[in-house]
PDB file of N, CA, C and O in Angstrom:
ATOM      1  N   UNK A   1    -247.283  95.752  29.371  1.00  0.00           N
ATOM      2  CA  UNK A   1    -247.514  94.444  28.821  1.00  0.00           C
ATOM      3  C   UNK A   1    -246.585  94.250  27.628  1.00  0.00           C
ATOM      4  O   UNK A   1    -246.425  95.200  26.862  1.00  0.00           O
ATOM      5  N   UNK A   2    -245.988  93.148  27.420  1.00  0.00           N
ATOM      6  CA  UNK A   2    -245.260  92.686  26.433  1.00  0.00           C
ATOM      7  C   UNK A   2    -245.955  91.647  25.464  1.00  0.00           C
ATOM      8  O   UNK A   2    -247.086  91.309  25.815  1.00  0.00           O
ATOM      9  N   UNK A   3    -245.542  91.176  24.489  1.00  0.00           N
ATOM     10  CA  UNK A   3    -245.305  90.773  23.488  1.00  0.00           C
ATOM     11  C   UNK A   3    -244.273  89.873  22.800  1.00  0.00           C
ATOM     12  O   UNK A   3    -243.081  90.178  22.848  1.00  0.00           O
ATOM     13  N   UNK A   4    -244.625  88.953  22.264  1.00  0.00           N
ATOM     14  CA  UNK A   4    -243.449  88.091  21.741  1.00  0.00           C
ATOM     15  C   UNK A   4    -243.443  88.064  20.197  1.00  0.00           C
ATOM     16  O   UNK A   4    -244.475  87.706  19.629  1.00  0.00           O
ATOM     17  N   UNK A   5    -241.972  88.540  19.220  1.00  0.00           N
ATOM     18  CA  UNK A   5    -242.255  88.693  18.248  1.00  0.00           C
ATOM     19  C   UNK A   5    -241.129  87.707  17.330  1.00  0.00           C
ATOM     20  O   UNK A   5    -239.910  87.733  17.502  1.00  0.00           O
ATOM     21  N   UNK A   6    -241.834  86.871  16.354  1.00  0.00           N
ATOM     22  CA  UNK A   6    -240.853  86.241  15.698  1.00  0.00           C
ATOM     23  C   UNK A   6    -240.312  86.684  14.421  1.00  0.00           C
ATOM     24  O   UNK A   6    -241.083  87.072  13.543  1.00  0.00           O
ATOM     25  N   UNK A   7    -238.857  86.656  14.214  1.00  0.00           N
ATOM     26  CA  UNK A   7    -238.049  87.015  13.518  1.00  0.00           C
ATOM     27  C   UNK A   7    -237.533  86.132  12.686  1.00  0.00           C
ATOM     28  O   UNK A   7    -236.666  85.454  13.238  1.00  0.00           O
ATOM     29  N   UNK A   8    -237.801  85.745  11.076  1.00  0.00           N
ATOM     30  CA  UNK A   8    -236.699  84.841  10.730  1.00  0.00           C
ATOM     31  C   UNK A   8    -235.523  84.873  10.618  1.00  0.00           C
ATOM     32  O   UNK A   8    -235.259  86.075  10.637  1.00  0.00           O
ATOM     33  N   UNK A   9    -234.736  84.397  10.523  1.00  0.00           N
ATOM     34  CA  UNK A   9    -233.477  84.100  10.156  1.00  0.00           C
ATOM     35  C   UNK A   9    -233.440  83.721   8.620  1.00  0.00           C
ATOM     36  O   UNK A   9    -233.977  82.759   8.071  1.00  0.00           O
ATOM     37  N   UNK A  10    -232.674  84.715   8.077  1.00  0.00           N
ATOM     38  CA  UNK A  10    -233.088  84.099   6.276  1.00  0.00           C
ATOM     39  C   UNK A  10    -231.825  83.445   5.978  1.00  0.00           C
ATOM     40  O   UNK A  10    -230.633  83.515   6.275  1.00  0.00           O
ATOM     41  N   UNK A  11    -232.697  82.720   5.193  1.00  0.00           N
ATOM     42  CA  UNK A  11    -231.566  81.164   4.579  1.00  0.00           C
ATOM     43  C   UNK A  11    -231.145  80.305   5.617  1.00  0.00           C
ATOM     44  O   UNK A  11    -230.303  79.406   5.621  1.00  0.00           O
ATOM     45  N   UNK A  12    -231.982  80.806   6.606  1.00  0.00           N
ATOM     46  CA  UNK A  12    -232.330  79.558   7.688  1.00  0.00           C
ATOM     47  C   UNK A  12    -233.325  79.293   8.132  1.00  0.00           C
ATOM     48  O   UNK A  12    -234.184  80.168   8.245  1.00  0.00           O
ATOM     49  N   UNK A  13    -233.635  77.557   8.675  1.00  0.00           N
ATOM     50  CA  UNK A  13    -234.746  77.175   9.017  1.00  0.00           C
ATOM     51  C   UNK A  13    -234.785  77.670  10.640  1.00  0.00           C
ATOM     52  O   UNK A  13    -234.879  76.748  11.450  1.00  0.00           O
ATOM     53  N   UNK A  14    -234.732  78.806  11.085  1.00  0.00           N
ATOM     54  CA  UNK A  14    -234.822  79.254  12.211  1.00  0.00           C
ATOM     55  C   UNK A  14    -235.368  80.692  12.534  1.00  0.00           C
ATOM     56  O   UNK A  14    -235.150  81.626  11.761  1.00  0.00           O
ATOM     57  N   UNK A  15    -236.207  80.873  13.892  1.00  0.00           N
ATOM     58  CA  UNK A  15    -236.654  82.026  14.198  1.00  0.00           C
ATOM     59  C   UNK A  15    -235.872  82.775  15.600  1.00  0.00           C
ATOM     60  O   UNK A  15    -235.732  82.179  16.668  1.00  0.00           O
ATOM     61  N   UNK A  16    -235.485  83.955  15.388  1.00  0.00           N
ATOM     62  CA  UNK A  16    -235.311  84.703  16.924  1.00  0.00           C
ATOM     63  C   UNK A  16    -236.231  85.520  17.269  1.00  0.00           C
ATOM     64  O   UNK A  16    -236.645  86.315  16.425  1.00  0.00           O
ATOM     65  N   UNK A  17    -236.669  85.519  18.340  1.00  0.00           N
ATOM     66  CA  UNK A  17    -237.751  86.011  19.331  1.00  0.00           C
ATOM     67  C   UNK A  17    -237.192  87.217  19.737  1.00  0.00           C
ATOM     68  O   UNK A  17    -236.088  87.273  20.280  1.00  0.00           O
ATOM     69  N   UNK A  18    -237.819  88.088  19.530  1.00  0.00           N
ATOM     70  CA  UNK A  18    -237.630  89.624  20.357  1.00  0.00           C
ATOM     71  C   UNK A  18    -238.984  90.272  21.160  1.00  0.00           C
ATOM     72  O   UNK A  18    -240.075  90.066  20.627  1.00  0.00           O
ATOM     73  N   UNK A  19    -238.954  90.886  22.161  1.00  0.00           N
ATOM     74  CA  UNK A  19    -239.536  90.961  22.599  1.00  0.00           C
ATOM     75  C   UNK A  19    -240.143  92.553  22.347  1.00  0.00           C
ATOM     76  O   UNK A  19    -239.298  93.448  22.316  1.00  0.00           O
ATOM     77  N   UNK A  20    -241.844  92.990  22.135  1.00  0.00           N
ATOM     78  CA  UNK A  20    -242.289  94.233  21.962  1.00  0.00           C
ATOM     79  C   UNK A  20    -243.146  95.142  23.067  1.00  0.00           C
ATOM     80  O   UNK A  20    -243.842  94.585  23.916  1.00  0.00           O
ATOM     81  N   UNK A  21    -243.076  96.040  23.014  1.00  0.00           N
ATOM     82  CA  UNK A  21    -244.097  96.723  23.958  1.00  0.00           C
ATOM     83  C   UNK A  21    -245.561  96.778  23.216  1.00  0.00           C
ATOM     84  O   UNK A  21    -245.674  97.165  22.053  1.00  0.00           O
ATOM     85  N   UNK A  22    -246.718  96.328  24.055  1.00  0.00           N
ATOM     86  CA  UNK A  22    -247.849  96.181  23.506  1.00  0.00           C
ATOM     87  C   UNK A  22    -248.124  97.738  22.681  1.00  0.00           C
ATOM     88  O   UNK A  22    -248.624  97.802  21.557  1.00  0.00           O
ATOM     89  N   UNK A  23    -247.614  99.148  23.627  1.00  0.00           N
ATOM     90  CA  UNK A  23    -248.036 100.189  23.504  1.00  0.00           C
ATOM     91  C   UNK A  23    -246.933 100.293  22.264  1.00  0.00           C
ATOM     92  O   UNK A  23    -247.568 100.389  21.214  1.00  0.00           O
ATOM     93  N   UNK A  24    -245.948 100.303  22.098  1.00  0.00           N
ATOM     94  CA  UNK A  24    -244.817 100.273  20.774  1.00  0.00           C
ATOM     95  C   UNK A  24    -244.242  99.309  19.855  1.00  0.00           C
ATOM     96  O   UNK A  24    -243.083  99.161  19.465  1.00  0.00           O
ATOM     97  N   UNK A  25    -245.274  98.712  19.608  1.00  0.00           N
ATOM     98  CA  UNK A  25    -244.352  97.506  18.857  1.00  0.00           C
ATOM     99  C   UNK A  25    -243.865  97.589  17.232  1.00  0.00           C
ATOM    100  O   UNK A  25    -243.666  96.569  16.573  1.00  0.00           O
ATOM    101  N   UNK A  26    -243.721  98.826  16.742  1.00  0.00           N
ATOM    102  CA  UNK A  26    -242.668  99.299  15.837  1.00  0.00           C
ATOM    103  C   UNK A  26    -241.240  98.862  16.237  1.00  0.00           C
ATOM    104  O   UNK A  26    -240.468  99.479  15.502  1.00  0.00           O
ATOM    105  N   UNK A  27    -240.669  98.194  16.946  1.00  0.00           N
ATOM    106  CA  UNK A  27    -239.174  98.326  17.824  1.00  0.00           C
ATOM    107  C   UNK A  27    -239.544  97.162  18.706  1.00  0.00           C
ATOM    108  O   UNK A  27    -240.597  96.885  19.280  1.00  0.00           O
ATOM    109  N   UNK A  28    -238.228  96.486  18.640  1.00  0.00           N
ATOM    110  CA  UNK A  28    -238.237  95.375  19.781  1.00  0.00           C
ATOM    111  C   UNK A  28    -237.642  96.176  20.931  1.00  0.00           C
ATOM    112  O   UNK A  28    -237.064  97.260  20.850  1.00  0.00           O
ATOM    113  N   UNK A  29    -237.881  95.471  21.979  1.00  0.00           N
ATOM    114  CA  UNK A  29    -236.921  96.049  23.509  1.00  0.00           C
ATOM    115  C   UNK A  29    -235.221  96.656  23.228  1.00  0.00           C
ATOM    116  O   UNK A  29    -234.614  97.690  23.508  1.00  0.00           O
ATOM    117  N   UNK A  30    -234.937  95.528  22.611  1.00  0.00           N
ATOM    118  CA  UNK A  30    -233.566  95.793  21.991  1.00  0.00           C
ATOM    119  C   UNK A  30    -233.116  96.808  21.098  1.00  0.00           C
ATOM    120  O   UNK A  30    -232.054  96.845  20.477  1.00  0.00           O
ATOM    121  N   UNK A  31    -234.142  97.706  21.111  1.00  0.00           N
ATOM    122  CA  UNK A  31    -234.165  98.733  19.600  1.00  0.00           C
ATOM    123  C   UNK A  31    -233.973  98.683  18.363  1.00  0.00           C
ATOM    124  O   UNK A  31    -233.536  99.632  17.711  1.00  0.00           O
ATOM    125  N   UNK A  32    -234.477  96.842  17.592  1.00  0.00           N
ATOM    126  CA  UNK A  32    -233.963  96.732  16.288  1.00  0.00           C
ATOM    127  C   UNK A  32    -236.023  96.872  15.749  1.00  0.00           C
ATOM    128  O   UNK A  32    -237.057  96.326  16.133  1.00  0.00           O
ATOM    129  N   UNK A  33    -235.585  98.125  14.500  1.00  0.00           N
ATOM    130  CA  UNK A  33    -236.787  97.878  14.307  1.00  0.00           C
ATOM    131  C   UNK A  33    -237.420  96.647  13.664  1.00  0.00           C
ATOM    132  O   UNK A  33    -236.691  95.984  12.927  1.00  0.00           O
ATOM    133  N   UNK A  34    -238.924  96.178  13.880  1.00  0.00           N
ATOM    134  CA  UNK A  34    -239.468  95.021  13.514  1.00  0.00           C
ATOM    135  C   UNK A  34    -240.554  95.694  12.760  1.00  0.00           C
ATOM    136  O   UNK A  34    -241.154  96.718  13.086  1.00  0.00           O
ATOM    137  N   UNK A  35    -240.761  94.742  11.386  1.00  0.00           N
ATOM    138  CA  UNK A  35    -241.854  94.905  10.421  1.00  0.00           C
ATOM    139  C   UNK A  35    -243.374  94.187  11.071  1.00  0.00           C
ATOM    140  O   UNK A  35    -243.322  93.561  12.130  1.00  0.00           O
ATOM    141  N   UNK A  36    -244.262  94.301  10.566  1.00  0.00           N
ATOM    142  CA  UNK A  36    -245.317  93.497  11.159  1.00  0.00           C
ATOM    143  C   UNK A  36    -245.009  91.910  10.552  1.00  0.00           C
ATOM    144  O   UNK A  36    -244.488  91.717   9.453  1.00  0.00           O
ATOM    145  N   UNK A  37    -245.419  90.864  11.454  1.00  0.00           N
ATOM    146  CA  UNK A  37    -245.268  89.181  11.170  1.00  0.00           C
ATOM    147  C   UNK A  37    -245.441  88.977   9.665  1.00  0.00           C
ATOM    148  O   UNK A  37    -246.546  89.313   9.238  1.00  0.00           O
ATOM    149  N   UNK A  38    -244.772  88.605   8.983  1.00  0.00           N
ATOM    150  CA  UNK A  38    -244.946  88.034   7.470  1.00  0.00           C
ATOM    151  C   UNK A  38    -245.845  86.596   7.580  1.00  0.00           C
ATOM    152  O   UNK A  38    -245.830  85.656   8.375  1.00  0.00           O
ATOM    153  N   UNK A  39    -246.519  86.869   6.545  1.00  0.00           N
ATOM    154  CA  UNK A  39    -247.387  85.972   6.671  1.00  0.00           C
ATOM    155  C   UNK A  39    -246.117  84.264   6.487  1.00  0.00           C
ATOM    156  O   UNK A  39    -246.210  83.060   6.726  1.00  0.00           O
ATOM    157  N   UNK A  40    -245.577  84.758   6.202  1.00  0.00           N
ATOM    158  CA  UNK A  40    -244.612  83.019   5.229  1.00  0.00           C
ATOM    159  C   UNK A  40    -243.998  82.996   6.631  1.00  0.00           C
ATOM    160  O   UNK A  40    -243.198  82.070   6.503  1.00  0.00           O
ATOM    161  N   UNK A  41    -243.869  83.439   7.907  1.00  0.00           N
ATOM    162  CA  UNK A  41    -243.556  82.752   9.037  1.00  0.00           C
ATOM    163  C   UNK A  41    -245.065  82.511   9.051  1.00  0.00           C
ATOM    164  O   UNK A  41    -246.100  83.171   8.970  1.00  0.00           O
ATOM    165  N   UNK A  42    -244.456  80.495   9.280  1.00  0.00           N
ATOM    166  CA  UNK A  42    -245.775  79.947   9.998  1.00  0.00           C
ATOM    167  C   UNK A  42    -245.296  78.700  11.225  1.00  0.00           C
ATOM    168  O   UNK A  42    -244.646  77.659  11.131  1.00  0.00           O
ATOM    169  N   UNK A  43    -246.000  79.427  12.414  1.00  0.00           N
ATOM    170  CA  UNK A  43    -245.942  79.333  13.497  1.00  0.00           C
ATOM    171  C   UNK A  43    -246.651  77.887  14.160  1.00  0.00           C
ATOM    172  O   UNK A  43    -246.708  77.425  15.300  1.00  0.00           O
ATOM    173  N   UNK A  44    -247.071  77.516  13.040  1.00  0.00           N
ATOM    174  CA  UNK A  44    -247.995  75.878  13.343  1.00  0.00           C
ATOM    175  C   UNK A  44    -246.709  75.486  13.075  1.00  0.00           C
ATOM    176  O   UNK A  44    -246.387  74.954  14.137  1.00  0.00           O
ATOM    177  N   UNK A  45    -245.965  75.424  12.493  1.00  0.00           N
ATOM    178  CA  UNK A  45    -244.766  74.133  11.496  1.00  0.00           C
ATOM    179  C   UNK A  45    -243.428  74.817  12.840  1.00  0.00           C
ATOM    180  O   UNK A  45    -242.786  75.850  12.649  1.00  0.00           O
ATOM    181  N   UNK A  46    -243.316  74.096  13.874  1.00  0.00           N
ATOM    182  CA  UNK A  46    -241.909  74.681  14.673  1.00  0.00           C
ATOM    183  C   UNK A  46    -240.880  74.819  13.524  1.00  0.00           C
ATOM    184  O   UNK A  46    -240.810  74.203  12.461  1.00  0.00           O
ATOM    185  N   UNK A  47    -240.003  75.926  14.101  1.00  0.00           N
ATOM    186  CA  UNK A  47    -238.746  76.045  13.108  1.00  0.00           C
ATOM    187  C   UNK A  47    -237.279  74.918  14.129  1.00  0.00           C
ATOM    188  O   UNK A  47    -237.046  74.568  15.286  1.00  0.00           O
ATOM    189  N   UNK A  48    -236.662  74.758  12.714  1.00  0.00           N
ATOM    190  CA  UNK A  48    -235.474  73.447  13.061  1.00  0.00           C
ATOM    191  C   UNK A  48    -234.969  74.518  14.266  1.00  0.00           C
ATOM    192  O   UNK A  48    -235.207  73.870  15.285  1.00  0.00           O
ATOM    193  N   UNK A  49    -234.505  75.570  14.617  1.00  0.00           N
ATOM    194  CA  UNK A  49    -233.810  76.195  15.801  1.00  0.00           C
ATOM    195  C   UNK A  49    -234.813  77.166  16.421  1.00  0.00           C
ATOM    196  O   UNK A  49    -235.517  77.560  15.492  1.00  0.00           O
ATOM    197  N   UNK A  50    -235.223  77.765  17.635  1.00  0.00           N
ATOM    198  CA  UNK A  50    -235.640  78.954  18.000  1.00  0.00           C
ATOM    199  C   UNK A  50    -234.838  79.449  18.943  1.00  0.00           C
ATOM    200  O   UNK A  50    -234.279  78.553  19.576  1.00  0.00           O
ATOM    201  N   UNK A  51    -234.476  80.883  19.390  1.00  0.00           N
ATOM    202  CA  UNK A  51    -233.388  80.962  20.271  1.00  0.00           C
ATOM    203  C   UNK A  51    -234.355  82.736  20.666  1.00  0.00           C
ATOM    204  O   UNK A  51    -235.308  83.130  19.994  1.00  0.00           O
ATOM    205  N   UNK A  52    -233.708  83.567  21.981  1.00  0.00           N
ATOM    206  CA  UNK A  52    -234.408  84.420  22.417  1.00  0.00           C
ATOM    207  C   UNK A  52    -233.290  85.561  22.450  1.00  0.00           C
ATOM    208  O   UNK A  52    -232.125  85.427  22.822  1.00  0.00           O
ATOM    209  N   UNK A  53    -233.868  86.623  22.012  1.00  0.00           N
ATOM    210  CA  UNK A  53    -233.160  87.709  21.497  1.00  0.00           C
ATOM    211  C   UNK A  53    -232.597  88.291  23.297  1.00  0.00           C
ATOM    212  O   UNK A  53    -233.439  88.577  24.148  1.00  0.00           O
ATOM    213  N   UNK A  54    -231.245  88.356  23.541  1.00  0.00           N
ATOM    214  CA  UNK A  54    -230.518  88.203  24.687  1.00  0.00           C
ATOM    215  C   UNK A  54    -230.826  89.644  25.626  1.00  0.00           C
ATOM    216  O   UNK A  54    -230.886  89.859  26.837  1.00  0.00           O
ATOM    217  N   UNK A  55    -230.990  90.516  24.365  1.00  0.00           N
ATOM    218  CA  UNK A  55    -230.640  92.093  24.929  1.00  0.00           C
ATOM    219  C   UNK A  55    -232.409  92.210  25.362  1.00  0.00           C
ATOM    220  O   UNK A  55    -232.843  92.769  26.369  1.00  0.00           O
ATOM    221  N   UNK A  56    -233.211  91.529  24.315  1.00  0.00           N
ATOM    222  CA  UNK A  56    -234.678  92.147  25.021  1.00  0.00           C
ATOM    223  C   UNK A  56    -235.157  91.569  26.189  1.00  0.00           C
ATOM    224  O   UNK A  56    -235.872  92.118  27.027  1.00  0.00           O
ATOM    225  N   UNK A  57    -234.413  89.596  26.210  1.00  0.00           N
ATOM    226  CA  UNK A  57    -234.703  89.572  27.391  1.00  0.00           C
ATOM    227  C   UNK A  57    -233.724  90.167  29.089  1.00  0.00           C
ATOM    228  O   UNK A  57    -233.810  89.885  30.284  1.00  0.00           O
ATOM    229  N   UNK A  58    -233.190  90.740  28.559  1.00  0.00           N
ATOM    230  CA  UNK A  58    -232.621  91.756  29.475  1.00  0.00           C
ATOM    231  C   UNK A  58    -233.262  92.611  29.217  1.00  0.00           C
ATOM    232  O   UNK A  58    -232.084  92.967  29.224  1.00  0.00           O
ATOM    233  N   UNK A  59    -233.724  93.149  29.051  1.00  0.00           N
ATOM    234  CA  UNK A  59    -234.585  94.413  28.798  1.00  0.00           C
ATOM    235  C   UNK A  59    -235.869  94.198  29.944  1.00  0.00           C
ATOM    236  O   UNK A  59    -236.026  94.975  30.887  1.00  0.00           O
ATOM    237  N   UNK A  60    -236.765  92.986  29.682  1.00  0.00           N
ATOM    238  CA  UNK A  60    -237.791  92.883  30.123  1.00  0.00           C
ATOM    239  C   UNK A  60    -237.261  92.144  31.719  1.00  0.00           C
ATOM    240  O   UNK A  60    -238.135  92.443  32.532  1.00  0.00           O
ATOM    241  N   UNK A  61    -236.367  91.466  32.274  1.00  0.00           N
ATOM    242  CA  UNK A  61    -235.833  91.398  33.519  1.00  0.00           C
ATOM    243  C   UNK A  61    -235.681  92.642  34.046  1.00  0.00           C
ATOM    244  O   UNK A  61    -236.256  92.856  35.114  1.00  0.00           O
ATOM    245  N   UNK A  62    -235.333  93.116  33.775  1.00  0.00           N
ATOM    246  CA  UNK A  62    -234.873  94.789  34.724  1.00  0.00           C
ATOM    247  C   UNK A  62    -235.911  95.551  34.582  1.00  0.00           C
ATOM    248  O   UNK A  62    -236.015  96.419  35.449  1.00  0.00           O
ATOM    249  N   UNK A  63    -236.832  95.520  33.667  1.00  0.00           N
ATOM    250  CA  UNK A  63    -237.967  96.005  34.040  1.00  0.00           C
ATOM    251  C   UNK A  63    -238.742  95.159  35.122  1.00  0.00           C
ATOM    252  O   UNK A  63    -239.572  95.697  35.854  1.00  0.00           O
ATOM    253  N   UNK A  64    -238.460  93.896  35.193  1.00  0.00           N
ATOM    254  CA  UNK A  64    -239.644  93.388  36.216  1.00  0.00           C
ATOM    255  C   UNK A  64    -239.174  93.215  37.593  1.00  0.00           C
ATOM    256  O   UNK A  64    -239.886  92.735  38.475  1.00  0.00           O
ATOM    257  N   UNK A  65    -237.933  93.622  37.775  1.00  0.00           N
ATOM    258  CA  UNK A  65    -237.008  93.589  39.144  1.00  0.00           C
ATOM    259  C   UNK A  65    -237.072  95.352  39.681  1.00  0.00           C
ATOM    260  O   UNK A  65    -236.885  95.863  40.785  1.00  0.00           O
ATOM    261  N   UNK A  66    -237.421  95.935  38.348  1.00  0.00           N
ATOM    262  CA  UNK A  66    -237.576  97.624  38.735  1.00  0.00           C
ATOM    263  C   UNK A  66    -238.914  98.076  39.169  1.00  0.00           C
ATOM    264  O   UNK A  66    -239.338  99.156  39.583  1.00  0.00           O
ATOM    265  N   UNK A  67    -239.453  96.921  38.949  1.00  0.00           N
ATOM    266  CA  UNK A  67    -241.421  97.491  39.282  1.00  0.00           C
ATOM    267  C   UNK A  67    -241.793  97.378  40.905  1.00  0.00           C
ATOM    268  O   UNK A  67    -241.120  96.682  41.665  1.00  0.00           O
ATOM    269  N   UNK A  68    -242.772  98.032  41.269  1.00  0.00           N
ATOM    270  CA  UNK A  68    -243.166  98.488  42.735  1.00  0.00           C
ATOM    271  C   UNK A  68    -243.278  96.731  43.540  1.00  0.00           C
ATOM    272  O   UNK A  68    -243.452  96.179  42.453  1.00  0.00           O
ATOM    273  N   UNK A  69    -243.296  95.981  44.176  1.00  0.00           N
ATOM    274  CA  UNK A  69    -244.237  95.012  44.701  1.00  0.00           C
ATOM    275  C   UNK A  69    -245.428  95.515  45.429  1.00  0.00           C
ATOM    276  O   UNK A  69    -245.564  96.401  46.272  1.00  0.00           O
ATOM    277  N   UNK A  70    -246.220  94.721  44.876  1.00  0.00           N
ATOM    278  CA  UNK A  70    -247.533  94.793  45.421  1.00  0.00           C
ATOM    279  C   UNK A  70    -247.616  94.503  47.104  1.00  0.00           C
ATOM    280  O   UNK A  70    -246.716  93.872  47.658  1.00  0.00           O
ATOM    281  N   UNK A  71    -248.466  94.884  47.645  1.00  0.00           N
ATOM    282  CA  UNK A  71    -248.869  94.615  49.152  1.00  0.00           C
ATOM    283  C   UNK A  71    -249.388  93.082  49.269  1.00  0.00           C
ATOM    284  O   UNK A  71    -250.298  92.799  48.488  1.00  0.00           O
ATOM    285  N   UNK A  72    -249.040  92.285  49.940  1.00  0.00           N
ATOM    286  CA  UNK A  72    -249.543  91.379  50.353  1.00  0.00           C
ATOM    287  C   UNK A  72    -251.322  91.025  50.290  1.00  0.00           C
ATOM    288  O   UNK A  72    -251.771  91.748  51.179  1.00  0.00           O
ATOM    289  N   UNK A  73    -252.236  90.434  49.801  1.00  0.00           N
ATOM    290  CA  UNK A  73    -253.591  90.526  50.319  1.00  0.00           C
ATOM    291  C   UNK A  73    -253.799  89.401  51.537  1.00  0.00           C
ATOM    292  O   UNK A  73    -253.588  88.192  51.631  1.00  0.00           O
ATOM    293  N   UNK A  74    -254.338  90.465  52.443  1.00  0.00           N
ATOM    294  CA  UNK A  74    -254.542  89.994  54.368  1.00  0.00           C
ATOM    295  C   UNK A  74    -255.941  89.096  54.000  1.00  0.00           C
ATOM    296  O   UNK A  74    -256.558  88.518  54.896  1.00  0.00           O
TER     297      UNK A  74
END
């Protein structure tokens, strides 16, 4: 299970999204470590830009193209 984690951008009105493992979320997918959410990101007020951290969502594609498929239910 994943996780979505926001990142500011300082001295900008903008956040990047990285993505965490529920079981590790010391570390985004991308291996940059992440602090826990600061409270002064606030997530009610959208930020002027949001954009998605490129490498985690590659990270989490190839994990979901690498996983078993399930059996059909008959």
């Amino acid at each position: 299970m994943y996780e979505m984690h926001p990142e500011p951008i300082a001295g900008k009105d903008e956040l990047l999204w990285h993505v965490t493992s529920k079981e590790t979320n010391a570390s985004a997918l991308c291996g940059r470590p992440l602090p826990p959410p600061a409270p002064s990101v606030s997530l009610e007020r959208p930020a002027a830009r949001e954009r998605y951290c490129s490498s985690c969502m590659d990270a989490v594609g190839s994990a979901v193209q690498h996983q078993p498929r399930r059996p059909a239910a008959t």
